[in-house]
PARODO-658515 format. One record per residue: x, y, z of N, C-alpha, C, O in turn. Coordinates in nm, 2 decimals, always signed. Layout:
nukol n_c1=X	n_c2=Y	n_c3=Z	ca_c1=X	ca_c2=Y	ca_c3=Z	c_c1=X	c_c2=Y	c_c3=Z	o_c1=X	o_c2=Y	o_c3=Z;
...
This chain:
nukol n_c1=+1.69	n_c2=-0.21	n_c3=+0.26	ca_c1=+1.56	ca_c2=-0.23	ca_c3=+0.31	c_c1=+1.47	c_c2=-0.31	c_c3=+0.21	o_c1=+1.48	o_c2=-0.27	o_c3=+0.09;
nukol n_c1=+1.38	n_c2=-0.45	n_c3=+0.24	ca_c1=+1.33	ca_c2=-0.48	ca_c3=+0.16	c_c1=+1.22	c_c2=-0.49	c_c3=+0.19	o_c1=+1.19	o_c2=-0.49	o_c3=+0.31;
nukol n_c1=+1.14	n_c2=-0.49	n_c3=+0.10	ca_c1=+0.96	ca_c2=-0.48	ca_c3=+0.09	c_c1=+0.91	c_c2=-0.63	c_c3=+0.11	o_c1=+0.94	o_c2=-0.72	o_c3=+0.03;
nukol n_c1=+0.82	n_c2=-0.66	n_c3=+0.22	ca_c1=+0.78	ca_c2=-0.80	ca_c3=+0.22	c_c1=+0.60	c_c2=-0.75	c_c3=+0.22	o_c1=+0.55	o_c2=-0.65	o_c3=+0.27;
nukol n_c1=+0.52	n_c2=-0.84	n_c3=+0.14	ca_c1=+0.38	ca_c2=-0.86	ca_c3=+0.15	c_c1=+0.35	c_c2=-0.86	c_c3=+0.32	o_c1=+0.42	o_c2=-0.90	o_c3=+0.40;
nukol n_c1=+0.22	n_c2=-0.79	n_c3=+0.33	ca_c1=+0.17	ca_c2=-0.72	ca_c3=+0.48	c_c1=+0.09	c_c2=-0.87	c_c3=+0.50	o_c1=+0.09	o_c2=-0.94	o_c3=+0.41;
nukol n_c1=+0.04	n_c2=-0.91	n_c3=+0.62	ca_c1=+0.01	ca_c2=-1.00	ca_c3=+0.67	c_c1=-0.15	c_c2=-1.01	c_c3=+0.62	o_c1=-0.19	o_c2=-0.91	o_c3=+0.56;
nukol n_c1=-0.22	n_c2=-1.11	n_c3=+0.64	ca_c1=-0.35	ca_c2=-1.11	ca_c3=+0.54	c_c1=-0.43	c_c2=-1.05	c_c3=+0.66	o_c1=-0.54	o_c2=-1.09	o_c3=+0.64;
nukol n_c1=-0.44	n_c2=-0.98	n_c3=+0.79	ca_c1=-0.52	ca_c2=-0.90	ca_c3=+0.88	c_c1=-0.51	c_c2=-0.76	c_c3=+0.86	o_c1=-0.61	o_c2=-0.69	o_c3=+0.88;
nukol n_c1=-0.40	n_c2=-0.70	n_c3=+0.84	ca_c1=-0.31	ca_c2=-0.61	ca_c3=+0.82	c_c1=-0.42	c_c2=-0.55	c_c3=+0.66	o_c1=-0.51	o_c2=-0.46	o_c3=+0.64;
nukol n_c1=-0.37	n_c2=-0.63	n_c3=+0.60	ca_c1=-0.41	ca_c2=-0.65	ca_c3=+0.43	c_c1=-0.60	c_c2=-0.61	c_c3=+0.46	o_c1=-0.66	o_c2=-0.51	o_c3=+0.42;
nukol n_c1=-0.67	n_c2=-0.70	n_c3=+0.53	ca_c1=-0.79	ca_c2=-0.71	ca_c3=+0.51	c_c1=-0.85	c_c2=-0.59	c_c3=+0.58	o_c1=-0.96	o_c2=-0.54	o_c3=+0.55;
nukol n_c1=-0.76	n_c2=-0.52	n_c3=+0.70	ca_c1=-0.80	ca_c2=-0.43	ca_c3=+0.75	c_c1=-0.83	c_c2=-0.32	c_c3=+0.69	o_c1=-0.93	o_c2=-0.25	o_c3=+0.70;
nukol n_c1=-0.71	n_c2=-0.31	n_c3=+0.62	ca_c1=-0.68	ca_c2=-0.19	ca_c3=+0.52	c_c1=-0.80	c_c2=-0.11	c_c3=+0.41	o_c1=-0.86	o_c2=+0.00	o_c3=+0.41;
nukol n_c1=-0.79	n_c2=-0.27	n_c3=+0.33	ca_c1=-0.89	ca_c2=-0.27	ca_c3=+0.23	c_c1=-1.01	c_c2=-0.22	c_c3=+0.28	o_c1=-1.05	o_c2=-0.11	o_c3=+0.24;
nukol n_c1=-1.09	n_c2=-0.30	n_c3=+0.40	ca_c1=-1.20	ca_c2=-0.31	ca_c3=+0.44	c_c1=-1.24	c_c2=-0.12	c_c3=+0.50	o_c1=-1.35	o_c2=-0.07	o_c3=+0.50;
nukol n_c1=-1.13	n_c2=-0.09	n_c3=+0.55	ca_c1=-1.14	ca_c2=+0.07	ca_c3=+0.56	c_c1=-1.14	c_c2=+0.17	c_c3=+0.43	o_c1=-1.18	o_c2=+0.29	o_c3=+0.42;
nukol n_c1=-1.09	n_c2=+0.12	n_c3=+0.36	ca_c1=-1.07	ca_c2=+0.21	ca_c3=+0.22	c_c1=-1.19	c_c2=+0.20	c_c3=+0.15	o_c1=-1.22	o_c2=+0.28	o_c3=+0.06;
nukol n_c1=-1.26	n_c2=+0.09	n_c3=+0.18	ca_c1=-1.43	ca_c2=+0.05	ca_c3=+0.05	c_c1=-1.44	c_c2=+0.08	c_c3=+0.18	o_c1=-1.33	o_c2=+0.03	o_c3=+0.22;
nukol n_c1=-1.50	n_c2=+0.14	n_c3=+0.28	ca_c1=-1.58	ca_c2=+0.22	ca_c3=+0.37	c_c1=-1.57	c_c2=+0.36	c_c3=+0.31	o_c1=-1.66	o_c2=+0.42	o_c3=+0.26;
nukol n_c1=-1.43	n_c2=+0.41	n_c3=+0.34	ca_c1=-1.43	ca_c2=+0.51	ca_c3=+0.27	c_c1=-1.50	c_c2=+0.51	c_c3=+0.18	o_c1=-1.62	o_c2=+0.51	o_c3=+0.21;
nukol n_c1=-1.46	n_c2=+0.51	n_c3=+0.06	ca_c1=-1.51	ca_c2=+0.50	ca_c3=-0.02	c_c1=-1.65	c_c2=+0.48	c_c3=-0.09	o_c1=-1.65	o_c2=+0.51	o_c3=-0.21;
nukol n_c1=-1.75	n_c2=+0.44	n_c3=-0.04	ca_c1=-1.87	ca_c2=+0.43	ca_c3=-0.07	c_c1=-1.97	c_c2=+0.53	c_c3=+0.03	o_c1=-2.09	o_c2=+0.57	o_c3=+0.02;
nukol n_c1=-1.88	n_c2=+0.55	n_c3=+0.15	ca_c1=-1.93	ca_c2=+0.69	ca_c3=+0.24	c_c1=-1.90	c_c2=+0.83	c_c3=+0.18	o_c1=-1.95	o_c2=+0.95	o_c3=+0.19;
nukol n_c1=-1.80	n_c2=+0.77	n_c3=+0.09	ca_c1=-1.78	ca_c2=+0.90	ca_c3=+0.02	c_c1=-1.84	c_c2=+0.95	c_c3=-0.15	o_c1=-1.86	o_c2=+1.06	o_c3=-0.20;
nukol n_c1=-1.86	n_c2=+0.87	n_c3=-0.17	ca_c1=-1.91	ca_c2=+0.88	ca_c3=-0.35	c_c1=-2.10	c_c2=+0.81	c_c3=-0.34	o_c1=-2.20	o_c2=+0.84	o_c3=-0.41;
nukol n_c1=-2.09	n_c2=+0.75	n_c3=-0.27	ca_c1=-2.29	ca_c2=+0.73	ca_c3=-0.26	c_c1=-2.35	c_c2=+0.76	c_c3=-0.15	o_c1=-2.47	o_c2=+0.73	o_c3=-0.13;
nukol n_c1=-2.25	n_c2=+0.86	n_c3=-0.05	ca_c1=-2.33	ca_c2=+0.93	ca_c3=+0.06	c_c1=-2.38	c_c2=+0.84	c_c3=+0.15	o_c1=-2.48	o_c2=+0.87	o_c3=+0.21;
nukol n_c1=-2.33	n_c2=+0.72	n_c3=+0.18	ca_c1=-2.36	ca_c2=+0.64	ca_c3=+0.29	c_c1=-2.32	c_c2=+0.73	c_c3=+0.44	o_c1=-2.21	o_c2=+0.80	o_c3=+0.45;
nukol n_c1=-2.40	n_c2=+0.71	n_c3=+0.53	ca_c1=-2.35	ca_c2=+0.82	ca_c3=+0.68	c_c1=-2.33	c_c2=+0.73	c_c3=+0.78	o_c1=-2.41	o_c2=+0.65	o_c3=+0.83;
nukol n_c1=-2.20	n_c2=+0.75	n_c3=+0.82	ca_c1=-2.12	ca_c2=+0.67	ca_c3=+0.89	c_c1=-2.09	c_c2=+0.71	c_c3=+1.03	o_c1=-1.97	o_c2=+0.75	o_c3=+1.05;
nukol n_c1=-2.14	n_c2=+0.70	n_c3=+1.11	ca_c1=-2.10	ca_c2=+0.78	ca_c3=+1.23	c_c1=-1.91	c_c2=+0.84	c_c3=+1.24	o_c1=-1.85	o_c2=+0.95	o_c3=+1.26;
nukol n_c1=-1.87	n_c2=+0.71	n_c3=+1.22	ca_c1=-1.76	ca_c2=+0.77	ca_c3=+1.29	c_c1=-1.64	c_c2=+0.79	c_c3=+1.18	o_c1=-1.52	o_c2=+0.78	o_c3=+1.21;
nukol n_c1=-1.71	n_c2=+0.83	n_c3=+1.04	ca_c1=-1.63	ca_c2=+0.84	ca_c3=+0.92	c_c1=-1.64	c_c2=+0.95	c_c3=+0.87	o_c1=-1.54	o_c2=+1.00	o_c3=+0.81;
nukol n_c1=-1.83	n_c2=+1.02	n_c3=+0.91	ca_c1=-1.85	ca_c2=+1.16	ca_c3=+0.89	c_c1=-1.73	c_c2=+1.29	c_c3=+0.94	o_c1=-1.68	o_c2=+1.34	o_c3=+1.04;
nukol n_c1=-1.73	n_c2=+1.32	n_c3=+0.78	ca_c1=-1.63	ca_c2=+1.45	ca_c3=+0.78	c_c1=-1.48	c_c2=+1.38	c_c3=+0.79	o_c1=-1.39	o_c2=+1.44	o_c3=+0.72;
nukol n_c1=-1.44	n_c2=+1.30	n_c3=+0.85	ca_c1=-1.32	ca_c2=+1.23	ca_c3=+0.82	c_c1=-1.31	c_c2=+1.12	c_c3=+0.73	o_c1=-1.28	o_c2=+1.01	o_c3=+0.76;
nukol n_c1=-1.32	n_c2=+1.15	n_c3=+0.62	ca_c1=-1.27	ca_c2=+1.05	ca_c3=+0.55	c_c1=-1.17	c_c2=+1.06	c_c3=+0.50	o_c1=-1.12	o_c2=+0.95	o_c3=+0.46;
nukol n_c1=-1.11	n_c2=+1.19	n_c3=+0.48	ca_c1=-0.96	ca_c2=+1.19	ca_c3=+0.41	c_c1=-0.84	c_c2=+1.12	c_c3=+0.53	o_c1=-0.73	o_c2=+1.07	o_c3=+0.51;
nukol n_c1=-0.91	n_c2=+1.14	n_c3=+0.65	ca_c1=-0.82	ca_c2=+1.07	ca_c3=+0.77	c_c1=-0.83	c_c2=+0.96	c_c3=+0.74	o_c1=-0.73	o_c2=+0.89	o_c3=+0.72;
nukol n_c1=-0.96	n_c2=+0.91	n_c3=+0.73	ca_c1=-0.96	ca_c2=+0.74	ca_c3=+0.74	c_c1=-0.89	c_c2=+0.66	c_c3=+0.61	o_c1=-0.85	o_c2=+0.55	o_c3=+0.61;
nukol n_c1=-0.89	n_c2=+0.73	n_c3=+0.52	ca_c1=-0.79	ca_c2=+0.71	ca_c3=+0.43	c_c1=-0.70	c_c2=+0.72	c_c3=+0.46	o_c1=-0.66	o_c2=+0.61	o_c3=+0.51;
nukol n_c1=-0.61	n_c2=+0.80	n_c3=+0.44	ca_c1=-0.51	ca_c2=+0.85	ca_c3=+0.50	c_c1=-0.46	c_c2=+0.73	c_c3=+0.59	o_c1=-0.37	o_c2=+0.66	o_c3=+0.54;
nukol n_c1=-0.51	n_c2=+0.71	n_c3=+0.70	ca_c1=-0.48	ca_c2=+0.57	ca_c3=+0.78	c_c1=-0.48	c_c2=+0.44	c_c3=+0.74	o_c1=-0.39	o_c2=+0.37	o_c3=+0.78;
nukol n_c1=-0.55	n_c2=+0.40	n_c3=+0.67	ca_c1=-0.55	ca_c2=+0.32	ca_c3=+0.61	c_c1=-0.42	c_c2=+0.29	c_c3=+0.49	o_c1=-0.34	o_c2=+0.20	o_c3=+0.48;
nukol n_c1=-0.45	n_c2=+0.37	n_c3=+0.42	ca_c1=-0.31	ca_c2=+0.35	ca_c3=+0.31	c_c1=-0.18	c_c2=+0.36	c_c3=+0.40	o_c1=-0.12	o_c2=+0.26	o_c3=+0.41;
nukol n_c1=-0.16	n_c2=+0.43	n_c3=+0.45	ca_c1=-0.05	ca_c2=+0.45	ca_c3=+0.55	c_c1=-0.01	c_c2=+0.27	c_c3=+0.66	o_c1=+0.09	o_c2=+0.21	o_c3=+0.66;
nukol n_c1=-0.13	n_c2=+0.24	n_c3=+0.74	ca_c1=-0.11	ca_c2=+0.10	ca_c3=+0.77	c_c1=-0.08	c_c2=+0.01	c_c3=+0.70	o_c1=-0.05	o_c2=-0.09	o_c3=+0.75;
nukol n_c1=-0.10	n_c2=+0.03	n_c3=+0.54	ca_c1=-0.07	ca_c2=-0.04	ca_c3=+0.45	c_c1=+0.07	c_c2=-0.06	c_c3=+0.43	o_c1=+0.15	o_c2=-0.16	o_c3=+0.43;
nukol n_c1=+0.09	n_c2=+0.06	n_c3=+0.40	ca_c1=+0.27	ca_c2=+0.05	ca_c3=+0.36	c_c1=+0.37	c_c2=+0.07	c_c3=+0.50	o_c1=+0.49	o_c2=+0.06	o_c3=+0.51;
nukol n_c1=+0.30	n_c2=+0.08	n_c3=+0.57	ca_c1=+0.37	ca_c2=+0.01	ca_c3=+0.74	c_c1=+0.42	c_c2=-0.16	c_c3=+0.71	o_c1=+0.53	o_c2=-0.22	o_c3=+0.71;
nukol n_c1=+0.27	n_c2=-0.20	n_c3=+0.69	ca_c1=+0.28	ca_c2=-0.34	ca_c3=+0.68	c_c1=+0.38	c_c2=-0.35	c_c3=+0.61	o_c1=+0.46	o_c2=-0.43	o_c3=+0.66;
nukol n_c1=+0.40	n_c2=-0.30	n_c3=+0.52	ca_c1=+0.51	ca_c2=-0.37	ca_c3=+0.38	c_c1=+0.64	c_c2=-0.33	c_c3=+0.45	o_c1=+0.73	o_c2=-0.41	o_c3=+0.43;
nukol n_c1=+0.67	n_c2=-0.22	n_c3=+0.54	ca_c1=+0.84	ca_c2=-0.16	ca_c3=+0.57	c_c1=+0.87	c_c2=-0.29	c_c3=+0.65	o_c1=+0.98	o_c2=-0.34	o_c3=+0.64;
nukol n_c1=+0.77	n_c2=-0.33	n_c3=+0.74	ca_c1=+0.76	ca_c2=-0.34	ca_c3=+0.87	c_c1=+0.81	c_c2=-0.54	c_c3=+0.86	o_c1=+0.78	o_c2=-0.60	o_c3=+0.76;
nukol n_c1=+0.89	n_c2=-0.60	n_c3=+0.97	ca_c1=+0.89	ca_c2=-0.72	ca_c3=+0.94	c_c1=+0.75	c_c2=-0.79	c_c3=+1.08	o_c1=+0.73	o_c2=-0.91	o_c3=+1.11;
nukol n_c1=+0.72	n_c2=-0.73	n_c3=+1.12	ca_c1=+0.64	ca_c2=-0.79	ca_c3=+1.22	c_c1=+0.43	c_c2=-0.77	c_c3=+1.14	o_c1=+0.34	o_c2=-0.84	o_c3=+1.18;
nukol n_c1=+0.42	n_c2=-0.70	n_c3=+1.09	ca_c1=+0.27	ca_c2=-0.64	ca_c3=+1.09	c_c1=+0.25	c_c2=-0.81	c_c3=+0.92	o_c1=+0.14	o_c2=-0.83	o_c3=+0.86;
């Protein structure tokens, strides 16, 4: 099995979910639909990440 780079939407999604997290989480920004889930939305996000990389289509 080889590892290919995730596509740059894939990639940008990712990111763009993890600095959500992430600043809902450590400067208390309130997010509707992040409140109390953020270890999920994490979670998903890294997870879509290394999809992209297994994956030959994403």
């Amino acid at each position: 099995m080889q590892l290919k780079p995730p596509g740059i939407i894939t990639f940008l999604i990712s990111i763009i979910l993890t600095v959500t997290v992430l600043i809902s989480k450590f400067f208390g920004a309130e997010i509707p639909f992040l409140q109390n889930n953020e270890f999920w939305a994490l979670l998903f996000a890294q997870l879509l990440l290394v999809i992209a990389c297994l994956s030959p289509d994403l």
